[in-house]
The first five atom37 places (N, CA, C, CB, O) and aatype in JSON, in Angstrom:
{
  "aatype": [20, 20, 20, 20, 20, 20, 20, 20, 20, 20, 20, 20, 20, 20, 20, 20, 20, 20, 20, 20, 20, 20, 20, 20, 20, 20, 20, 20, 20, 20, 20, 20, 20, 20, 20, 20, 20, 20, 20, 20, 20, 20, 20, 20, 20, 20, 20, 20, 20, 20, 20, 20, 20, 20, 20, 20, 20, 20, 20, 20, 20, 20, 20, 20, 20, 20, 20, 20, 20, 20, 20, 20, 20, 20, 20, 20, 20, 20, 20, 20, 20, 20, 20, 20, 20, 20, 20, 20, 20, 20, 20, 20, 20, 20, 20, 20, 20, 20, 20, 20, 20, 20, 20, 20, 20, 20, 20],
  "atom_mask": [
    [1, 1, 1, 1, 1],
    [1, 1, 1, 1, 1],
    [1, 1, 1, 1, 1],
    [1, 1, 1, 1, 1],
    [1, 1, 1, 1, 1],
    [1, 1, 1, 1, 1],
    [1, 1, 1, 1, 1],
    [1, 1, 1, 1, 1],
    [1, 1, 1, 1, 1],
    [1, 1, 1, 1, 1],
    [1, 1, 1, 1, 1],
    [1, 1, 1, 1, 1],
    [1, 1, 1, 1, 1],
    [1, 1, 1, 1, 1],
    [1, 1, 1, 1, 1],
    [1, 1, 1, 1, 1],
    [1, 1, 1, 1, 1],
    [1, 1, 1, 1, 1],
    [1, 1, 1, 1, 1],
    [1, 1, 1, 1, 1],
    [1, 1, 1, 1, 1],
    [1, 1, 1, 1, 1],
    [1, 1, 1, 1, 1],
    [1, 1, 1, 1, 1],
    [1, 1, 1, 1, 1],
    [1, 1, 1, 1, 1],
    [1, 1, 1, 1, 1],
    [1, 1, 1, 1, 1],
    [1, 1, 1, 1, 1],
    [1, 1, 1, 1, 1],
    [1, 1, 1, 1, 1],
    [1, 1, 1, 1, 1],
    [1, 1, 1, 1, 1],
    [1, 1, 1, 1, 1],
    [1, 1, 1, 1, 1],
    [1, 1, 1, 1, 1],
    [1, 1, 1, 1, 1],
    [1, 1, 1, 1, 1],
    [1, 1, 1, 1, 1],
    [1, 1, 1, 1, 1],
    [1, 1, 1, 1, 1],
    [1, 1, 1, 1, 1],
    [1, 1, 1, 1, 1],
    [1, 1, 1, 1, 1],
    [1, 1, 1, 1, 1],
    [1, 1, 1, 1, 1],
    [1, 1, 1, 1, 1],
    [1, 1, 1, 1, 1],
    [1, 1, 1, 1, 1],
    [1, 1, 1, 1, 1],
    [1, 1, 1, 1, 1],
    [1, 1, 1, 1, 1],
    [1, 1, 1, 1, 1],
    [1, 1, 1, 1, 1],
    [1, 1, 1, 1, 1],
    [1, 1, 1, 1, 1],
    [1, 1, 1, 1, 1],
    [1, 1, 1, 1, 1],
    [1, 1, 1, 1, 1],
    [1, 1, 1, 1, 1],
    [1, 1, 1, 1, 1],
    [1, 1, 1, 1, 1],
    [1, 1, 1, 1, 1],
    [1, 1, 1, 1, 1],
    [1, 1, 1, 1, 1],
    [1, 1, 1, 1, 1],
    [1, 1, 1, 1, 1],
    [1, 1, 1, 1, 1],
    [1, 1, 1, 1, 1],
    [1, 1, 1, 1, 1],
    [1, 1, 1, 1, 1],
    [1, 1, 1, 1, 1],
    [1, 1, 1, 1, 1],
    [1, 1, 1, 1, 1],
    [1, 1, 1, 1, 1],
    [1, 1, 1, 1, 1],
    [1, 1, 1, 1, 1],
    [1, 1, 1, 1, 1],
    [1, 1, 1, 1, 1],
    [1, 1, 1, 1, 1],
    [1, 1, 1, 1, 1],
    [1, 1, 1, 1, 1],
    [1, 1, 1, 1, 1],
    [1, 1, 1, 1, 1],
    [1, 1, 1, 1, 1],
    [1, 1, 1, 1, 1],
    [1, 1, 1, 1, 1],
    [1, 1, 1, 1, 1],
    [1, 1, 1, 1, 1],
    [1, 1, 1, 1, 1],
    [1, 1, 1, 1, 1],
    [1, 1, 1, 1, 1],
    [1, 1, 1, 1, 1],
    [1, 1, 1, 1, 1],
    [1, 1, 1, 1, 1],
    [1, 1, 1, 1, 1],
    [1, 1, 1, 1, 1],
    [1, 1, 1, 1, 1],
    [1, 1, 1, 1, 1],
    [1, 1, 1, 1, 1],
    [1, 1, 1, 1, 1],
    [1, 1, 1, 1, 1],
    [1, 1, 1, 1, 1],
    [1, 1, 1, 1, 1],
    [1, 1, 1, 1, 1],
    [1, 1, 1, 1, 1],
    [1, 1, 1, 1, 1]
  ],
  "atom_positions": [
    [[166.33, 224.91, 281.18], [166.92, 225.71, 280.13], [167.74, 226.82, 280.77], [165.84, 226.28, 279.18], [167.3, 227.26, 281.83]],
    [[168.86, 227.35, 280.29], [169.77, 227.86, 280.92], [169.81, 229.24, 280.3], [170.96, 227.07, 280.9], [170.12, 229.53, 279.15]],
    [[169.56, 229.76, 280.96], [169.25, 231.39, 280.28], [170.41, 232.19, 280.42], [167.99, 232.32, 281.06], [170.94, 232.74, 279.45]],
    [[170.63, 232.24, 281.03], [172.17, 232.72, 281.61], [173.26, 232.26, 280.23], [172.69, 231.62, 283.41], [173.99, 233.07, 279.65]],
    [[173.18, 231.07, 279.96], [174.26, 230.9, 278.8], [174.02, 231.94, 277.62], [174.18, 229.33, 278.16], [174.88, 232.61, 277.04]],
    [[172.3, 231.9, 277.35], [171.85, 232.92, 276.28], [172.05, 234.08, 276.5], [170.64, 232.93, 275.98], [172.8, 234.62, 275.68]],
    [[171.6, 234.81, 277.42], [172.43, 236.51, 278.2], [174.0, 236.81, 277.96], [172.43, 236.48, 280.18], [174.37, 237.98, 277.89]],
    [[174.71, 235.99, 277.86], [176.1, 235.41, 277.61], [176.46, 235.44, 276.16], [176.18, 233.93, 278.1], [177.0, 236.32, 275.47]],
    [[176.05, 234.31, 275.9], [176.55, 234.49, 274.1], [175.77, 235.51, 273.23], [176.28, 232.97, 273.16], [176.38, 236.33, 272.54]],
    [[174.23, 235.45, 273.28], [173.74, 236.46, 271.82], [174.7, 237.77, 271.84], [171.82, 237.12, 271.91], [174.2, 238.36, 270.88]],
    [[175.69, 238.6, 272.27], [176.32, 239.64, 272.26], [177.33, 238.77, 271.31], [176.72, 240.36, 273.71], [177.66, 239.14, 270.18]],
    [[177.75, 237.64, 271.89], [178.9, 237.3, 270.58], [178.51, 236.64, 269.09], [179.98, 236.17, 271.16], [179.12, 236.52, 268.03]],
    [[177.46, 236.35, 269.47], [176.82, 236.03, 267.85], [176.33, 237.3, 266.73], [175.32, 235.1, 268.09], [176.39, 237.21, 265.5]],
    [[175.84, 238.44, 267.49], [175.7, 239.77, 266.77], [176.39, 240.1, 266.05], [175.67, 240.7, 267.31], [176.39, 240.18, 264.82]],
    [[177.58, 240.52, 267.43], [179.05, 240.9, 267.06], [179.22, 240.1, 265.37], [180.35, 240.13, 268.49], [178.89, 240.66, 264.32]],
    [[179.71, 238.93, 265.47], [180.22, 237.75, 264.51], [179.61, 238.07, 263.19], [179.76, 236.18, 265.0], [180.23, 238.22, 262.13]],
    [[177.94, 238.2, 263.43], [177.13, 238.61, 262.17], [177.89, 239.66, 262.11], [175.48, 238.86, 262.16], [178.92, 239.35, 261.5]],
    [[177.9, 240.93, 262.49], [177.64, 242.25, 262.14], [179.47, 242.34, 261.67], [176.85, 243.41, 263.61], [179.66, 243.17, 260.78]],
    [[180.53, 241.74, 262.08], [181.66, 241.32, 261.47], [181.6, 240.84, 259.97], [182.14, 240.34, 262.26], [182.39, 241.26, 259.13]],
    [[180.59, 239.91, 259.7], [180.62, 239.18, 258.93], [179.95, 239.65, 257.86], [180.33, 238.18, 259.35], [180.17, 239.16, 256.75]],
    [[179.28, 240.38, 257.97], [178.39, 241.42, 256.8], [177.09, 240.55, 256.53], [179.34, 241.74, 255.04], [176.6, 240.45, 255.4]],
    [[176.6, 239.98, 257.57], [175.12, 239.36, 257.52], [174.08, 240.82, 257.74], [174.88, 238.0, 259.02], [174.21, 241.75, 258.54]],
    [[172.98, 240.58, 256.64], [172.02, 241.4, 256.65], [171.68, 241.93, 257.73], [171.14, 240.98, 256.2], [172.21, 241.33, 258.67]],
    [[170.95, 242.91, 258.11], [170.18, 244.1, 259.42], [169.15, 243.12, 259.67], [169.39, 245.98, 258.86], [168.9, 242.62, 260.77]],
    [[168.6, 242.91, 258.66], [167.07, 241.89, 258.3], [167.83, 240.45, 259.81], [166.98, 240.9, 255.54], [167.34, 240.0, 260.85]],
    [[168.66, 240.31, 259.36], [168.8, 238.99, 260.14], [169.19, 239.29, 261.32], [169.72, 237.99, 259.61], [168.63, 238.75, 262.28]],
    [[170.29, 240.27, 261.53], [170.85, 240.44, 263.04], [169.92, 240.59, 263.94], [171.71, 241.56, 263.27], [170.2, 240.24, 265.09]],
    [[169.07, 240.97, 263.76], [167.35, 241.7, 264.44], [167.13, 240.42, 265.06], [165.72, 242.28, 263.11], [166.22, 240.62, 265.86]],
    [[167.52, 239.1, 265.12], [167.83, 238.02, 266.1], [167.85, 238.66, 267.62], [169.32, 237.33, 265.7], [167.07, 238.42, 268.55]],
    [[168.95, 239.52, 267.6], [168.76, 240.29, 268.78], [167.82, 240.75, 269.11], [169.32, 241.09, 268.9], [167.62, 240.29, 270.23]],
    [[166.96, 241.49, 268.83], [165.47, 241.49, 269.36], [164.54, 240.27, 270.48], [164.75, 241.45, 267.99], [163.85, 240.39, 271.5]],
    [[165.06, 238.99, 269.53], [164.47, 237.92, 270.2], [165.38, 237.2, 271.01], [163.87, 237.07, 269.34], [165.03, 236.36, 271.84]],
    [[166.55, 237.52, 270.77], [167.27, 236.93, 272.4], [166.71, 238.36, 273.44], [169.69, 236.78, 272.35], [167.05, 238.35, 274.62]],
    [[166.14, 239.18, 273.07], [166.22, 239.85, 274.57], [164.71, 239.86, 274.84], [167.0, 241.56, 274.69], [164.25, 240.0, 275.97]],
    [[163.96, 239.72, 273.72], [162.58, 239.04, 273.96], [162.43, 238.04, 275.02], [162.16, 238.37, 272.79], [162.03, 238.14, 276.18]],
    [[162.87, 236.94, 274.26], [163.29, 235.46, 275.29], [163.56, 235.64, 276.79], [164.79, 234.72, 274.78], [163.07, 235.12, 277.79]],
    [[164.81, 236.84, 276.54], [165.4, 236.98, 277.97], [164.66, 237.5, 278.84], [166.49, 237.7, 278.07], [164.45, 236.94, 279.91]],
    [[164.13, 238.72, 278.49], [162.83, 239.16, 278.91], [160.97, 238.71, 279.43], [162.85, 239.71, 278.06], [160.23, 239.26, 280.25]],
    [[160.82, 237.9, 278.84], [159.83, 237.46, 279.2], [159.7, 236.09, 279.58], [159.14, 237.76, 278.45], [158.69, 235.42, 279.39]],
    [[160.91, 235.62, 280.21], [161.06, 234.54, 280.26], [160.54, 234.27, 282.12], [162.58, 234.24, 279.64], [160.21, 233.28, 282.78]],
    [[160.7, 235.64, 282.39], [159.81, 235.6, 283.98], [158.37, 235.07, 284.22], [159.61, 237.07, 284.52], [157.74, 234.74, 285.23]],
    [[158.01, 235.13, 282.49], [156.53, 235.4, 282.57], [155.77, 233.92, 282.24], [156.09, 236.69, 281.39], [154.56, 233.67, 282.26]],
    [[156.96, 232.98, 281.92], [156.33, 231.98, 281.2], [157.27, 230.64, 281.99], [156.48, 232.24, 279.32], [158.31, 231.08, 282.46]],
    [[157.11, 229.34, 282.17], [158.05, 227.81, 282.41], [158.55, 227.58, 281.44], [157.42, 226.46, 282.75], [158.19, 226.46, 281.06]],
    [[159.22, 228.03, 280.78], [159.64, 227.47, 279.58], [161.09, 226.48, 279.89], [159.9, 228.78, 278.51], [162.2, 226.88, 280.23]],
    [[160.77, 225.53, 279.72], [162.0, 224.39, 279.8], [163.13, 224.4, 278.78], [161.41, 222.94, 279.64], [164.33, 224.45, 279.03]],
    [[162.63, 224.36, 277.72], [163.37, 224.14, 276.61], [162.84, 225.06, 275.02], [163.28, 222.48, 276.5], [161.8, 225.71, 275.02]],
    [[163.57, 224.97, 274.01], [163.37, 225.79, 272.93], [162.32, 225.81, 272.76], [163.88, 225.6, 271.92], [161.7, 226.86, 272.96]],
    [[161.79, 224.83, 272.38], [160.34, 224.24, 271.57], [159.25, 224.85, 272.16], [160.02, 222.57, 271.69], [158.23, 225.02, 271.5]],
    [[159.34, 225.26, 273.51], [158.23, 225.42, 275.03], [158.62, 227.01, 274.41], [158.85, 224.71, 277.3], [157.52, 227.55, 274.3]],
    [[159.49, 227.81, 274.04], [159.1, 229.42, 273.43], [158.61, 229.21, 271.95], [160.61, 230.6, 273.38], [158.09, 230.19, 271.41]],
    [[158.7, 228.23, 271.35], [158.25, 228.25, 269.69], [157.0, 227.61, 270.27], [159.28, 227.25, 268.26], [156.21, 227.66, 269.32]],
    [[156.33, 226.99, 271.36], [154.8, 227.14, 271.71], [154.04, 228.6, 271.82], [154.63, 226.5, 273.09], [152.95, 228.91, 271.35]],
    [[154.98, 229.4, 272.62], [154.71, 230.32, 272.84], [153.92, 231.49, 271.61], [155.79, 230.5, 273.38], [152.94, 232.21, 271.39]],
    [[155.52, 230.87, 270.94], [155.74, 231.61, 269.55], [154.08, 231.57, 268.82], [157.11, 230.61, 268.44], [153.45, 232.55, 268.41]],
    [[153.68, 230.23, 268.82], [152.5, 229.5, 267.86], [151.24, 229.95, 268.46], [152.52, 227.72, 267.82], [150.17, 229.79, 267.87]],
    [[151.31, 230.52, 269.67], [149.72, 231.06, 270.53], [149.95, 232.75, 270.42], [149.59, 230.43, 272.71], [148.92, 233.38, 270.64]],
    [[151.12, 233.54, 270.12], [151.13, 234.44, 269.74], [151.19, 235.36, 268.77], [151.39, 234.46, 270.07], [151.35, 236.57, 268.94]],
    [[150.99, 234.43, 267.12], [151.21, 234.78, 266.15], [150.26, 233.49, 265.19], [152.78, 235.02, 266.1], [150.32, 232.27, 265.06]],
    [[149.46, 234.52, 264.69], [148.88, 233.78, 263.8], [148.83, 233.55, 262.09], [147.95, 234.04, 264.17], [148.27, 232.79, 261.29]],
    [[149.91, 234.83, 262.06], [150.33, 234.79, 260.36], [151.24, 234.28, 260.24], [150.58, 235.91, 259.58], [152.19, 234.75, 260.87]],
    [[151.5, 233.04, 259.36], [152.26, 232.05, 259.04], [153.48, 232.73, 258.5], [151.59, 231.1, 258.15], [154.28, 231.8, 258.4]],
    [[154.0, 233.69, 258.15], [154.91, 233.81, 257.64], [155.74, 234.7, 259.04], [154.61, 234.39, 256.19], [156.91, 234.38, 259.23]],
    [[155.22, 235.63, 259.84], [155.95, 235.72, 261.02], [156.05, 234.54, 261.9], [155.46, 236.73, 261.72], [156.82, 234.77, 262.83]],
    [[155.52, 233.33, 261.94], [155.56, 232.76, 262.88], [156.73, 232.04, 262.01], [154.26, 232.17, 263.5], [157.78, 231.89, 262.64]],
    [[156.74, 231.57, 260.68], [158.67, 231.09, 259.92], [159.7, 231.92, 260.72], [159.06, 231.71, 257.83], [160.56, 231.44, 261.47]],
    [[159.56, 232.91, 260.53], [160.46, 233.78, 260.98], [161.08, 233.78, 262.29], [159.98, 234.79, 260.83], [162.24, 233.57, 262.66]],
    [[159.85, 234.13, 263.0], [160.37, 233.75, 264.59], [160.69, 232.35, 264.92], [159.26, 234.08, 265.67], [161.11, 232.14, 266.05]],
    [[160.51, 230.94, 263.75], [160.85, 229.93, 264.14], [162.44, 230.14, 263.69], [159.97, 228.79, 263.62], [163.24, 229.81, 264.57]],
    [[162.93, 230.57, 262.65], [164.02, 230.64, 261.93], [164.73, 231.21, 262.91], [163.97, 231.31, 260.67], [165.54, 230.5, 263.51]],
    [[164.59, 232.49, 263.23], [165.47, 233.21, 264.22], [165.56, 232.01, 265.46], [164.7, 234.87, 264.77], [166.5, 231.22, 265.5]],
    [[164.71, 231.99, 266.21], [164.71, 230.68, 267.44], [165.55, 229.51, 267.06], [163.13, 229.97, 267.69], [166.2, 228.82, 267.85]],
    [[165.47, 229.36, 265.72], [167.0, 228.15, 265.74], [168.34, 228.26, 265.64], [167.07, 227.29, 264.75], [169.25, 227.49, 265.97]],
    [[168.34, 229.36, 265.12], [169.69, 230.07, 264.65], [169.96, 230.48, 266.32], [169.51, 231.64, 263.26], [170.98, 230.01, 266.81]],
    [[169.4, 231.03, 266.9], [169.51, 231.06, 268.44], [170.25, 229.95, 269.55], [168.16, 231.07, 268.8], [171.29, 229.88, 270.22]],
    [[169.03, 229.16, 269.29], [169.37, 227.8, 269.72], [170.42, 226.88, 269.47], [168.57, 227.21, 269.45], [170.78, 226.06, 270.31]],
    [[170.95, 226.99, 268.28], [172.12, 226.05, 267.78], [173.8, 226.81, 268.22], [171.91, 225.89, 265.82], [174.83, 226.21, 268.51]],
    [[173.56, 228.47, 268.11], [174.73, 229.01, 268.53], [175.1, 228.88, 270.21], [174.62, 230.44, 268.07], [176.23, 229.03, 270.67]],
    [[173.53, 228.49, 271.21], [173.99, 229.1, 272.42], [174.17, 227.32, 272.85], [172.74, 230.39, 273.41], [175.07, 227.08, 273.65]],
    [[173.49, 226.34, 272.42], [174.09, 224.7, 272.74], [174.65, 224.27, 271.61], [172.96, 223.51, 273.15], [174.59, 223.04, 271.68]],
    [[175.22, 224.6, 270.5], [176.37, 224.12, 269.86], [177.31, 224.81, 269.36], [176.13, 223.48, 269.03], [178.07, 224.35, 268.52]],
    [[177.38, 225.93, 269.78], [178.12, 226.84, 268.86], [178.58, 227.44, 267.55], [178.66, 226.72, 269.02], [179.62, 227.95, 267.15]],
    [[177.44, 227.18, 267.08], [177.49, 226.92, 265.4], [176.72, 228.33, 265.22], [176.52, 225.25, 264.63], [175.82, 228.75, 265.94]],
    [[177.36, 229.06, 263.94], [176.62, 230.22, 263.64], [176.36, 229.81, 262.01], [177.51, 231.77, 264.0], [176.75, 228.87, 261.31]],
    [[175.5, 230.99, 261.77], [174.59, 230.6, 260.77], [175.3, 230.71, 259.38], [173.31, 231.47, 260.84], [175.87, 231.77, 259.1]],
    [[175.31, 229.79, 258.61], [175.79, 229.84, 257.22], [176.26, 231.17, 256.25], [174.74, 229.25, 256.6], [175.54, 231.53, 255.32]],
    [[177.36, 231.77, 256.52], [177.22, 232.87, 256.12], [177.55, 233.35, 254.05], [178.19, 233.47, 257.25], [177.88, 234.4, 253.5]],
    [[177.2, 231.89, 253.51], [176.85, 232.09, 252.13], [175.26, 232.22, 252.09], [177.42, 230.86, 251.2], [174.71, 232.89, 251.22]],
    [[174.61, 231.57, 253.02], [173.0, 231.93, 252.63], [172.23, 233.1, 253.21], [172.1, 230.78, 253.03], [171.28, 233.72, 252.73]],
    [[172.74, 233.23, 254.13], [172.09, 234.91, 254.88], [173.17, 236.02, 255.27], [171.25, 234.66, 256.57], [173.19, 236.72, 256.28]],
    [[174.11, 236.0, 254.12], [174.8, 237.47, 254.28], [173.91, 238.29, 253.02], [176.84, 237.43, 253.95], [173.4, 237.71, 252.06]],
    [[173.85, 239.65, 253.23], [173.06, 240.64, 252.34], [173.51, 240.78, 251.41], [172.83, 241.8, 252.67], [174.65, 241.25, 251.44]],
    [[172.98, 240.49, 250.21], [172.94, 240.27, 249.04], [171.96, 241.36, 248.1], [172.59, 238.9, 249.03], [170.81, 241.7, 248.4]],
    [[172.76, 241.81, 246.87], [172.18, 242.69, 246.5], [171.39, 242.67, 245.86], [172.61, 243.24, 246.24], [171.37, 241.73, 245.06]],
    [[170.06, 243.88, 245.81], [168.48, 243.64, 245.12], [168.59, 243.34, 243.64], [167.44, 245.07, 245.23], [169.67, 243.22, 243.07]],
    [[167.35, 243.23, 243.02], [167.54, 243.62, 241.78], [167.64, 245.17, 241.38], [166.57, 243.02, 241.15], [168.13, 245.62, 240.35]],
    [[167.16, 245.76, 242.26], [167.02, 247.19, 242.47], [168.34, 247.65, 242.55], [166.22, 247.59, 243.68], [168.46, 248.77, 242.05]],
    [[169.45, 247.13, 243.04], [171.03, 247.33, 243.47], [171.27, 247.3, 241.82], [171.98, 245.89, 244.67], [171.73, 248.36, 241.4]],
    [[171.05, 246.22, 240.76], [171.65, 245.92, 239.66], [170.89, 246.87, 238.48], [171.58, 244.33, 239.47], [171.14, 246.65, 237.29]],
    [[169.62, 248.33, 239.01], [169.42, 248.9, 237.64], [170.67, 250.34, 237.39], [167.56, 249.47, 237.58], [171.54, 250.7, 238.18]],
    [[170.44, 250.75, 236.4], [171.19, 251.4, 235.92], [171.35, 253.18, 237.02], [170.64, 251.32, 234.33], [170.25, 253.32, 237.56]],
    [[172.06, 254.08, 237.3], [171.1, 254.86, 238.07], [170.2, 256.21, 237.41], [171.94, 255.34, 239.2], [169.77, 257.31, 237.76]],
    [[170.23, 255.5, 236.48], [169.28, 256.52, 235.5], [167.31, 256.39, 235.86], [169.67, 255.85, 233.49], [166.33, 257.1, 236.08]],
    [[167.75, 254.84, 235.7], [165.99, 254.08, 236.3], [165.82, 254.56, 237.79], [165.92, 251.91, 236.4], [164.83, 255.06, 238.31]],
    [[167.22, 254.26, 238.42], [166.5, 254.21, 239.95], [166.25, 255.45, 240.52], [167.35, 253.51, 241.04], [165.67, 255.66, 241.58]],
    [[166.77, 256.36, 239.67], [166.63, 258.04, 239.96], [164.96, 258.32, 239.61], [167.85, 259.15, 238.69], [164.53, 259.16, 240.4]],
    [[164.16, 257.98, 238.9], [163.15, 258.42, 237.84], [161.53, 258.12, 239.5], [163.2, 256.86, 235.74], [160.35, 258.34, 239.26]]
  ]
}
């Protein structure tokens, strides 16, 4: 697994999000490319799947471990295919809280 390509691109996939008006919630990807990059001294990891092992012995609440799988693909697909992430389904979108009046949201 080529780490060096990942050190490389996650700066241009940020960038692209943070161009693109993709949520804070999501860019935070960055976190886990420098996670990855970072502790990657510490572990053989060959390939993606060998850090989403990782992922699965270090997290035992199912809904962070979606997450860190989600981020890890969106990872994975930009740094060996170049594909970034759908930006009709995870650009930030406003609450219902965005749509009350500001009379309610003041109170």
């Amino acid at each position: 697994m080529d780490l060096q390509e990942l050190k490389t691109k996650y700066p241009l996939l940020i960038s692209y999000m943070e161009d693109h008006n993709y949520s804070q919630q999501y860019i935070r990807l960055k976190n886990e490319s420098l996670w990855i990059l970072r502790e990657s001294g510490n572990h053989d990891w060959k390939t993606y799947d060998d850090i989403y092992q990782t992922y699965v012995e270090k997290y035992t609440n199912k809904y962070t471990l979606n997450y860190k799988r989600k981020m890890l693909l969106v990872i994975k697909r930009f740094v060996l295919e170049s594909v970034v992430p759908d930006d009709s389904i995870h650009t930030h979108k406003p609450s219902y809280y965005d749509s009350l009046c500001i009379n309610i949201r003041t109170l």
